[in-house]
C-alpha positions in Angstrom: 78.7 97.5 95.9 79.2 97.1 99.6 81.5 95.1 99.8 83.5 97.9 97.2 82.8 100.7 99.8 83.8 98.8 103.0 87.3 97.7 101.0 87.7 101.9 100.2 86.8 103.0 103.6 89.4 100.3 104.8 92.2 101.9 102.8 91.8 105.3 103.5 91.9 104.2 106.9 95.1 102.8 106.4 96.9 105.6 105.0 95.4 107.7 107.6 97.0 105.4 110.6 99.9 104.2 108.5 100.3 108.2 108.3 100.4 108.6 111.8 102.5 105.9 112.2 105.3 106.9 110.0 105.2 110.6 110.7 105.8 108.9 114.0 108.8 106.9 112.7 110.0 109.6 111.3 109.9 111.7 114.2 111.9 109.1 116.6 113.9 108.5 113.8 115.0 112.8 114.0 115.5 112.4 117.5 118.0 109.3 117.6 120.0 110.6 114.6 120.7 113.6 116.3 121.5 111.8 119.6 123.9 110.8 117.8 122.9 107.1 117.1 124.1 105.6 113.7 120.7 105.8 111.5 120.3 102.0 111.2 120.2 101.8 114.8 118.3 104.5 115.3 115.9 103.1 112.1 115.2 99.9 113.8 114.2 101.1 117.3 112.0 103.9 115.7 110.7 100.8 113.1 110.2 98.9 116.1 108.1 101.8 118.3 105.8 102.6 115.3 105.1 99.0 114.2 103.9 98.2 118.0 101.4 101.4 117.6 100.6 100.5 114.0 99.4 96.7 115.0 97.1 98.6 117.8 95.7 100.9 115.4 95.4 97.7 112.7 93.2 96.0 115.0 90.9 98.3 117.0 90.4 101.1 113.7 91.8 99.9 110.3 90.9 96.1 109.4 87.6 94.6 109.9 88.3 91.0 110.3 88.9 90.4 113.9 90.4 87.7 115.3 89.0 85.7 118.2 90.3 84.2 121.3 93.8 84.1 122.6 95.3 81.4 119.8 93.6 83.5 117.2 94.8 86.9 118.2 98.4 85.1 119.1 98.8 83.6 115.2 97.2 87.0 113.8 100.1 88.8 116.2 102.8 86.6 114.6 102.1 86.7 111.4 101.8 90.6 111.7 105.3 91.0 113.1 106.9 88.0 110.8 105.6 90.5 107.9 106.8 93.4 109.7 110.3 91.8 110.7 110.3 91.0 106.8 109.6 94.6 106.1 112.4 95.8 108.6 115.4 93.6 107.1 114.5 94.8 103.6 114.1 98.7 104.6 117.4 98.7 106.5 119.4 97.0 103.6 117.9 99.1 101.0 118.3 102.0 103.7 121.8 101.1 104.0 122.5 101.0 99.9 121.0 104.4 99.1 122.6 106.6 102.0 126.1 104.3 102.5 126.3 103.0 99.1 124.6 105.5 96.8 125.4 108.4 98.5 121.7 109.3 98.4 120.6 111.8 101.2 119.3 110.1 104.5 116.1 112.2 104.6 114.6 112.1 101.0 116.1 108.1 101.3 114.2 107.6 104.3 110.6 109.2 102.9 110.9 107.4 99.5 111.1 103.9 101.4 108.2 105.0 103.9 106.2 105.7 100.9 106.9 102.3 99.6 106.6 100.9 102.8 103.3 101.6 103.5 102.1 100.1 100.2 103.9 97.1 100.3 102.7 96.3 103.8 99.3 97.2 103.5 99.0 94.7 100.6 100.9 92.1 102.5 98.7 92.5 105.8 95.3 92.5 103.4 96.6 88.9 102.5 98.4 87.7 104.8 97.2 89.0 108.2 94.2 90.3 108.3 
């Protein structure tokens, strides 16, 4: 019954950072575009930005297993971005084929994949990671 409780509270924690986070990818990704930089670009660096915050707010609020020592957090650091880089590739393609190929609108493309996003990472950081 614990054990159920501690995995809930862990989620909700989740969507609450991984909220932050992309409202903060979001927001970077607002700014670049209307810099003027080509939205994949612009996608990427703001990826990049709120990935580095999400991985801060992963280990000190969010996940409960902690890794320990240097090596430890250094493998747990890795595999967090090779799941991230993963993550990236696929967002920008699929990115790419609903606003260049589609025709889909960039902003309502860009929230649809955030929402799926934040699923598909949490599951793969809950296995994989952390």
């Amino acid at each position: 019954m614990l054990s159920k409780i501690r995995q809930y509270f862990e989620l909700i924690k989740y969507c609450f950072f991984g909220g932050i986070t992309t409202l903060l990818n979001l927001a970077l990704l607002y700014v670049f575009v209307e810099m003027g930089m080509n939205y994949i670009v612009a996608n990427t660096i703001a990826y990049i930005i709120a990935v580095v915050v999400n991985y801060v707010f992963s280990v000190f609020f969010v996940f409960e297993e902690k890794a320990e020592g240097i090596k430890q957090n250094i493998v747990q650091f890795g595999k967090f971005c090779s799941v991230r880089i993963g993550s990236l590739v696929l967002d920008n393609a699929l990115f790419f084929l609903c606003v260049s190929v589609l025709g889909a609108p960039l902003w309502p493309s860009r929230i649809i994949l955030s929402a799926a996003l934040i699923v598909g990472t949490y599951l793969l950081n809950k296995v994989f990671v952390f």
